[in-house]
N, C-alpha and C positions, 0 to 999 in steps of 0.2 A: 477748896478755896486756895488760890494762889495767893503765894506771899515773893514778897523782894527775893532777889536774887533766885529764883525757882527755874530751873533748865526743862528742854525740850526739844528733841530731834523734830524735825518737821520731810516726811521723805513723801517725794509724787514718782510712784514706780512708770509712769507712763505721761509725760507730759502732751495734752492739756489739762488731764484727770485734776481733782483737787486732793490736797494730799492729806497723812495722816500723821496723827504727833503721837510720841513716844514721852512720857516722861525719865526724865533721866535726874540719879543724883548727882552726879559730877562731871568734869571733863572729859576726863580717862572714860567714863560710861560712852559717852555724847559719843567721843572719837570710834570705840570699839563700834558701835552700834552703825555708824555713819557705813564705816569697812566693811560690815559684816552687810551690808543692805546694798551696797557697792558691790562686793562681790558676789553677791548673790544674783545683779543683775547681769554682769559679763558669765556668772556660769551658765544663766539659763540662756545667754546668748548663742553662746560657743557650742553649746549641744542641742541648739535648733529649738529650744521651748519655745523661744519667741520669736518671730523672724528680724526684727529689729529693737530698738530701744533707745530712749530720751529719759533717762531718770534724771529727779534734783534732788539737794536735803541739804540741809544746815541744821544752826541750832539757837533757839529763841532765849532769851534770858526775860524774866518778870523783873519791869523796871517802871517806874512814879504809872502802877496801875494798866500798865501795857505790855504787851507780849512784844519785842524788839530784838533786832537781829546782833547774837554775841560778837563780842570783839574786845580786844583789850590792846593795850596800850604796844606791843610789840605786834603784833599779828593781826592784821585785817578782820580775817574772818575765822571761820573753823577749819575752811580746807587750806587756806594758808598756812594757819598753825599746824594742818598734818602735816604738810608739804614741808615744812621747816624741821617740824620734828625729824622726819626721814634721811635730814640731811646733815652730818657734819657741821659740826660750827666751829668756830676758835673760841676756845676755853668757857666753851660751855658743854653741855652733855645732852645727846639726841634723848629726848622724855619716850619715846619709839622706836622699833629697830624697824620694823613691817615698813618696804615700801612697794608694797600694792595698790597704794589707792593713789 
């Protein structure tokens, strides 16, 4: 049973396919997970598994009874917040050192 605030990676390894969700506890989980599925698609690229590729993913939050797409008050979305994290800021501190994705 979903409850408020309950997170969920959602990744489509091949777009038009439809995709698969991942439960996750936290941000930090969401992000690793988001990476880890990211790179897995540029590996199997690079050494010919697949001959090309279209992957997506984000990450759902449980909100008034509905699965909706995360976001918060500084950072659009989830790849935003990784993008941001990777990067330098003034007088705050990157939450990420990894900028691969």
């Amino acid at each position: 049973m979903n409850k408020e605030g309950d997170l969920q990676v959602w990744w489509i390894p091949q777009i038009p396919m439809k995709s698969f969700i991942v439960p996750v506890k936290t941000i930090n989980e969401a992000v690793l997970l988001l990476k880890t599925l990211a790179k897995y698609d540029r590996f199997q690229y690079k050494n010919n598994i697949k001959p090309d590729y279209a992957s997506a993913g984000g990450l759902h939050i449980y909100e008034d009874s509905e699965w909706i797409s995360w976001y918060n008050d500084e950072f659009t979305d989830i790849e935003d917040f990784i993008r941001s994290a990777n990067k330098p800021r003034q007088n705050k501190v990157a939450k990420f050192n990894n900028t691969d994705f």
